[in-house]
C-alpha positions as CSV (number, residue, x, y, z in Angstrom):
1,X,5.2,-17.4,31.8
2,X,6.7,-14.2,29.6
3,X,4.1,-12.5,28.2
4,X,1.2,-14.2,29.4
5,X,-1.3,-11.5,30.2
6,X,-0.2,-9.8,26.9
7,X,-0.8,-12.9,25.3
8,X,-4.7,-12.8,27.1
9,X,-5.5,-9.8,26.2
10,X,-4.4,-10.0,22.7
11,X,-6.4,-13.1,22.4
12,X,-9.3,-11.0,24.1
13,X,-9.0,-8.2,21.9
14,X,-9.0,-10.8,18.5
15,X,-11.9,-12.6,20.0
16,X,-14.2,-8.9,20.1
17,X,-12.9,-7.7,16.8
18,X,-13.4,-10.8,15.1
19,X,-16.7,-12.1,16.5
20,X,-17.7,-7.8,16.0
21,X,-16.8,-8.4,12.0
22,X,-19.1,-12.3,12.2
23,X,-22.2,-10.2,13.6
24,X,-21.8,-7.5,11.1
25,X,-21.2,-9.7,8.7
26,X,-24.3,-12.0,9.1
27,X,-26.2,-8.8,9.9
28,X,-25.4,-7.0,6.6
29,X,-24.3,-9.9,3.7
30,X,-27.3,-12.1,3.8
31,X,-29.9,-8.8,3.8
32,X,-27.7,-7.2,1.0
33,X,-28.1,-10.6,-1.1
34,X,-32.1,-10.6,-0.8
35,X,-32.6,-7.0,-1.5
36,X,-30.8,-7.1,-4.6
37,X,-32.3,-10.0,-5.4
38,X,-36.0,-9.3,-4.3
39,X,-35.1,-5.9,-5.8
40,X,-34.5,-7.4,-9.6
41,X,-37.7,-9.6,-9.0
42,X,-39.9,-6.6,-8.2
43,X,-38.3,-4.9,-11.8
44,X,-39.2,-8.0,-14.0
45,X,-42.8,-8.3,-12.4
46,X,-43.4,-4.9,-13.3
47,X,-41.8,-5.8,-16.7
48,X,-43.8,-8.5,-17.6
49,X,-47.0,-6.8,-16.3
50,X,-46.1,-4.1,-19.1
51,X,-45.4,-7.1,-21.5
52,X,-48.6,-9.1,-20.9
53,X,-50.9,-6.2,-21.3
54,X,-48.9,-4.6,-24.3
55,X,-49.5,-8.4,-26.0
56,X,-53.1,-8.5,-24.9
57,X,-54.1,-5.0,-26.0
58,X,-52.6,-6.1,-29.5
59,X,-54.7,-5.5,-32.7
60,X,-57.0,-8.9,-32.6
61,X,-57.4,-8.7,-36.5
62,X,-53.3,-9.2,-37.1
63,X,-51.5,-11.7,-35.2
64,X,-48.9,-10.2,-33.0
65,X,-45.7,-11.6,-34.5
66,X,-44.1,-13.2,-31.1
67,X,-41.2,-13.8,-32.5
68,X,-40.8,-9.8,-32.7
69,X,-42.2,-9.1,-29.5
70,X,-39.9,-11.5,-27.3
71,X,-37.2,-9.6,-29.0
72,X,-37.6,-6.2,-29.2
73,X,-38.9,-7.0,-25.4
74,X,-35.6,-8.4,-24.3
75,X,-33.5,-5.7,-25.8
76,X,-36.0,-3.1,-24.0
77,X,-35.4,-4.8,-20.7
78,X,-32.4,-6.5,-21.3
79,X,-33.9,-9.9,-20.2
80,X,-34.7,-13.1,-21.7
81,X,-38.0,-13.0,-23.0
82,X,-40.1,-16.8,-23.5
83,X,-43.5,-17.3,-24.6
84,X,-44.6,-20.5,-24.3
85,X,-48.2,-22.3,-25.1
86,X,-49.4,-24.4,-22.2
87,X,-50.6,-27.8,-23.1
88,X,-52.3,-31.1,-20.2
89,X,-53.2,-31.9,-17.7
90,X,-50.5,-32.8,-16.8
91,X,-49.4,-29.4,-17.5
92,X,-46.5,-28.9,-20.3
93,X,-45.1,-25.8,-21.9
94,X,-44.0,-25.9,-25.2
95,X,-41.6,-23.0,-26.7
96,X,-43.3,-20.8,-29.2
97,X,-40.9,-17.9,-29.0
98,X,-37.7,-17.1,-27.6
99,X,-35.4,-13.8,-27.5
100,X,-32.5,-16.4,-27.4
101,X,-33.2,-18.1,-30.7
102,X,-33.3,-21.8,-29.9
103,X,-32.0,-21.5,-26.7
104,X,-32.2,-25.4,-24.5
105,X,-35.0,-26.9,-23.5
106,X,-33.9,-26.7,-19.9
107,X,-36.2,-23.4,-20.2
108,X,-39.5,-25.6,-20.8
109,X,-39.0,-27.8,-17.3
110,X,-39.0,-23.9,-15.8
111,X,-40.4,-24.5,-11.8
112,X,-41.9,-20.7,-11.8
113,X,-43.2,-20.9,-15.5
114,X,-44.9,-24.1,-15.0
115,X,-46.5,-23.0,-11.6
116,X,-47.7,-19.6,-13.0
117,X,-49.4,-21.4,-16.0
118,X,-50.4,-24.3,-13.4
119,X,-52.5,-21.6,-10.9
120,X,-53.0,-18.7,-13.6
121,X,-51.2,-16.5,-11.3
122,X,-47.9,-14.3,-11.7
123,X,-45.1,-16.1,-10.2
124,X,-41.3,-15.1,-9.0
125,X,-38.3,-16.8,-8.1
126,X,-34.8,-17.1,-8.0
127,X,-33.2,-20.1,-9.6
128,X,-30.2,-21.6,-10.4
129,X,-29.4,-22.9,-14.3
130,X,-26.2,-24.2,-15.4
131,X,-24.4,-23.2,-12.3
132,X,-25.8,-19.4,-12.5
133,X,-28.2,-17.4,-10.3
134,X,-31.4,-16.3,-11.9
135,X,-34.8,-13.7,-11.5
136,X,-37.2,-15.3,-13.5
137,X,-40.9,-14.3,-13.6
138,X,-43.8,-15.9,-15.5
139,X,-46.9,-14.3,-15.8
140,X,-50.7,-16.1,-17.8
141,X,-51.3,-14.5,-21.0
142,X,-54.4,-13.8,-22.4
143,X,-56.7,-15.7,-23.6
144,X,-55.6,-18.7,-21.5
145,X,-53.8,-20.0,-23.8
146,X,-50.0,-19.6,-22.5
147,X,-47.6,-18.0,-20.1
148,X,-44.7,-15.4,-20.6
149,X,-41.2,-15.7,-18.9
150,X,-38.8,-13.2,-18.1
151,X,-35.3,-14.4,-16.9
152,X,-32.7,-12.2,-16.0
153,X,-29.6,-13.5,-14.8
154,X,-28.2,-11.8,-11.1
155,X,-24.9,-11.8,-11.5
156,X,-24.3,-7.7,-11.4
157,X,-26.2,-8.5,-8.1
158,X,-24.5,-11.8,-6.5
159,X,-21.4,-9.7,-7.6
160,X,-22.1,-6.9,-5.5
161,X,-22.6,-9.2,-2.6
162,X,-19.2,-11.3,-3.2
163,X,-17.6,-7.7,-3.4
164,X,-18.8,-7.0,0.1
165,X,-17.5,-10.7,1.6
166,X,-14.6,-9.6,0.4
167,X,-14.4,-6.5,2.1
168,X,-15.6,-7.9,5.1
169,X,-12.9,-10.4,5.3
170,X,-10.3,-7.9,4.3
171,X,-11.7,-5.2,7.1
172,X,-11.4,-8.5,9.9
173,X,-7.7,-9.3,8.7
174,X,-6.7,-5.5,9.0
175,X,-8.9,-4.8,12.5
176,X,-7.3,-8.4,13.8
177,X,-4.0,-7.2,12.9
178,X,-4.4,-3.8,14.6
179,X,-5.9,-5.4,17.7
180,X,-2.6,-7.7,17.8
């Protein structure tokens, strides 16, 4: 057989290098993905801390003008910005302002807006609308009365992480050809 240990040890020396690339890989991509993405949700609950206290702090005797404050919030943070008022049981959010204008109503079916104003208690999560990844956090306002949402889509940060795939798969394609 011509070549036959070559052959084995070339085999040999692909199987290391490439299942070396799979550990690092699985090591490093999936930890990457969560820190960005717990990283953007720890920003926008610090955000909308800021937010909810700046709106209940304002001047009782003049109605803040919401539409005003989910916009000049959204260009601060560069986020999207919802206020909604709470209506139920069963529970229901309604839109009463919006740093996207009209927007869809998709936003008022929102799983962490609905369980912030369901438990009274700040709530994160990534989610996925129309296709996209992204950071929302809702947070009760005071009075009792509604619930604040900041979304900020994570696609700087899910294109960080498909940068680094494809690194990894270019760095296995040159280490597997060097091993051959």
């Amino acid at each position: 057989m011509p070549g036959g240990i070559r052959v084995r040890i070339a085999l040999a020396l692909v199987v290391i290098v490439g299942g070396a690339q799979v550990a690092a890989y699985l090591l490093v991509v999936p930890t990457l993905e969560r820190a960005l993405v717990s990283s953007r949700l720890d920003q926008l609950e610090k955000d909308a801390r800021a937010l909810s206290t700046a709106l209940a702090q304002s001047d009782i005797s003049q109605p803040p003008d919401l539409e005003a404050f989910v916009e000049g919030a959204a260009a601060t943070f560069n986020t999207r910005v919802v206020v909604f008022g709470v209506a139920g049981p069963p529970v229901a959010l309604s839109r009463v302002a919006d740093s996207f204008g009209e927007g869809t109503n998709a936003i008022e079916r929102s799983p962490t807006a609905l369980e912030a104003a369901r438990t009274g208690r700040i709530v994160k999560s990534s989610v996925t609308r129309g296709g996209s990844g992204y950071a929302d956090v809702a947070v009760p306002l005071l009075p009792p009365a509604g619930v604040m949402l900041l979304s900020s889509s994570l696609a700087d940060q899910l294109a960080t992480v498909r940068l680094v795939e494809r690194r990894f798969l270019a760095s296995t394609l040159v280490a597997v050809g060097i091993a051959l």
